[in-house]
MISE-944994 format. One line per field, with one value per residue (C-alpha): residue number from 1; x, y, z. Coordinates in nm, 3 decimals, always signed. Layout:
N
num NUM;...
px X;...
py Y;...
pz Z;...
This chain:
77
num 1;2;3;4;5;6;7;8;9;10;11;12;13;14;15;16;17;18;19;20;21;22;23;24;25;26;27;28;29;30;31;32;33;34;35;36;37;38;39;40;41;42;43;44;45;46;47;48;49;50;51;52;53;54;55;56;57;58;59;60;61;62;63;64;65;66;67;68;69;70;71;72;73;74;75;76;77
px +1.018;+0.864;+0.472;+0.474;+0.784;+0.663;+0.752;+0.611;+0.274;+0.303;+0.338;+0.054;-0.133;-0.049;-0.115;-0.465;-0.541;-0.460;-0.701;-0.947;-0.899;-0.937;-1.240;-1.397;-1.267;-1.412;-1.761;-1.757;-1.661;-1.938;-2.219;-2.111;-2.179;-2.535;-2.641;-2.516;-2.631;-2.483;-2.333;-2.577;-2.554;-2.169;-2.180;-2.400;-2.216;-1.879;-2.061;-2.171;-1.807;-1.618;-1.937;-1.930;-1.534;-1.345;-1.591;-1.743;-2.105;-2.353;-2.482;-2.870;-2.780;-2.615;-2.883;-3.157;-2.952;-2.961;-3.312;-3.388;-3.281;-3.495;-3.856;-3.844;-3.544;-3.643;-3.983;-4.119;-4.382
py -2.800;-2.659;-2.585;-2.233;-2.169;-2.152;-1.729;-1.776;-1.887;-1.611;-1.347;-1.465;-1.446;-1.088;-0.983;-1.171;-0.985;-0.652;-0.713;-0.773;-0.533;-0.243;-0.436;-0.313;+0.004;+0.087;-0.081;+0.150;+0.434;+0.397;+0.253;+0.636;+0.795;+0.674;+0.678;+0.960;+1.297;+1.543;+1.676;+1.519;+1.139;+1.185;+1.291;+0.988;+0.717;+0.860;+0.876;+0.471;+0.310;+0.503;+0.380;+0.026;-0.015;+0.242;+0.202;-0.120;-0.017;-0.272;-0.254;-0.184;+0.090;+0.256;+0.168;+0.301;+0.629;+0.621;+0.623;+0.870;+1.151;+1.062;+0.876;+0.769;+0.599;+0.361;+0.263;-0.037;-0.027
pz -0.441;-0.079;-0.071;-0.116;-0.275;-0.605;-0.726;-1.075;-0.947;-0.673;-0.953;-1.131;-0.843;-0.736;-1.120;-1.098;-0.750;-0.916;-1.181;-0.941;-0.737;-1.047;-1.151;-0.799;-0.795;-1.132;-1.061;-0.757;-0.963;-1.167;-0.899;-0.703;-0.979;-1.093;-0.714;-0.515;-0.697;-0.432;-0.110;+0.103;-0.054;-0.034;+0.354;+0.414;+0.211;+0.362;+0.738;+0.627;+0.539;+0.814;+1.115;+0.907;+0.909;+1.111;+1.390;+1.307;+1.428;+1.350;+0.957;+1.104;+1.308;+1.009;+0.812;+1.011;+1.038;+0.667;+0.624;+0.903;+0.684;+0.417;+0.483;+0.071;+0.071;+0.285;+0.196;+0.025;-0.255
């Protein structure tokens, strides 16, 4: 028996990481849909991922572009 080699515990782990992995995708399902009400809030999160990943811009640059659009999302009370 090599480390590694072991394709019943590999299984289990893929099955456990596809779990996970549709445990996400639903809470983001549902997280969208009590939190962005409309074109605007779907531009914006969609402008977010793809400055955050695709062009890995640093997260308070997209932040503060963010908040520009919209003074009362970004204040504190």
């Amino acid at each position: 028996m090599n480390f590694g080699t072991q394709p019943l515990v590999q299984a289990g782990f893929l099955g456990i990481k596809a779990a996970v992995v549709a445990i996400v995708l639903q809470a983001l399902q549902r997280l969208g849909k009590k939190a962005l009400h409309g074109v605007t809030d779907l531009a914006l999160a969609a402008f977010g991922f793809l400055a955050l990943f695709l062009f890995a811009l640093p997260f308070p640059l997209v932040l503060l572009d963010r908040c520009a659009p919209r003074q009362s999302a970004c204040e504190v009370n």
